[in-house]
C-alpha positions in Angstrom: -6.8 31.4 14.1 -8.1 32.7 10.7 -7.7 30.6 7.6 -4.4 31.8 5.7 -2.5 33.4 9.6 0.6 31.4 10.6 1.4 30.4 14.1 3.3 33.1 15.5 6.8 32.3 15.2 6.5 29.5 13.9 8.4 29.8 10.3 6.9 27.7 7.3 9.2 25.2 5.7 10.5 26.3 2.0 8.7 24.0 -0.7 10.9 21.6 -2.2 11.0 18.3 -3.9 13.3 15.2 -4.2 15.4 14.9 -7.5 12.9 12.6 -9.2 9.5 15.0 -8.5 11.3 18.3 -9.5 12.2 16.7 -13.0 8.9 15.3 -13.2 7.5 18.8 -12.5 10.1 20.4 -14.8 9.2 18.2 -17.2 5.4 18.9 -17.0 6.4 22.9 -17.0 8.3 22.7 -20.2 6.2 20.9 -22.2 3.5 23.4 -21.0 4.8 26.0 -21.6 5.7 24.6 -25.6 2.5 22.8 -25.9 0.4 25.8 -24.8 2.3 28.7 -24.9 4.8 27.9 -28.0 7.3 29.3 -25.7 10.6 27.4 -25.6 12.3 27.9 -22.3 15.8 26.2 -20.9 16.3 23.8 -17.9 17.5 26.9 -16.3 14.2 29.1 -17.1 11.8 26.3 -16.0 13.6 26.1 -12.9 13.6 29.5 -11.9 9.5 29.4 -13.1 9.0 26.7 -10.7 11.0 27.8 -7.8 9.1 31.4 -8.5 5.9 29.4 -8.9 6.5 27.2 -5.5 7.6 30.2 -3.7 5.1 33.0 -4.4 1.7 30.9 -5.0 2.7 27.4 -3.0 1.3 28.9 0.4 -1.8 30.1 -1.6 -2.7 26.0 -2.2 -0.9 25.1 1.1 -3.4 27.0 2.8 -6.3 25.7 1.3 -5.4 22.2 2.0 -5.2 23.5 5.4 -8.8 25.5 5.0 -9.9 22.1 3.1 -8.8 19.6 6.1 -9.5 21.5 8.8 -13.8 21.7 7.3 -13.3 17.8 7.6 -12.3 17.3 10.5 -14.9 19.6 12.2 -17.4 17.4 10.3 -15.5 14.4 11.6 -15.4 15.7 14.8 -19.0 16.8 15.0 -20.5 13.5 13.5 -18.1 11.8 16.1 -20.2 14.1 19.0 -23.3 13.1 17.9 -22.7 9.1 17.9 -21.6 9.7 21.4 -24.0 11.9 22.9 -26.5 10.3 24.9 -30.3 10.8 23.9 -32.4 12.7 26.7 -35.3 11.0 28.2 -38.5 13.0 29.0 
């Protein structure tokens, strides 16, 4: 399977966060957004940026935590292999 294909038929859970993280992240979004942007937005508005955030670019860093996990544990795997394997005598 190539980095960024689901499993066929297999459906991705939807991203979401207990009541505690989400205002954390809200939190974190609006002052962004004022600190950086000088953009004041409501509750509402952050919360629609984050479920459109989560939604559309979540399975982008998803997947390369999957990409990023799956490099160490070939490496793992391989230096696992190599203790092991069992050293030839000529």
């Amino acid at each position: 399977m190539k980095t960024g294909q689901a499993l066929e038929g297999a459906a991705l859970s939807k991203i979401e966060f207990n009541k505690q993280k989400r205002d954390a992240l809200l939190d974190t979004l609006a002052r962004y957004l004022d600190r950086e942007l000088d953009c004041e937005a409501s509750p509402l508005q952050v919360g629609f940026l984050l479920d459109f955030i989560s939604e559309r670019m979540g399975p982008y860093y998803y997947n390369q935590g999957v990409a990023d996990a799956q490099t160490l544990f070939q490496k793992k795997l391989e230096d696992a292999v190599y203790e092991i394997e069992k050293p030839f005598i000529d």
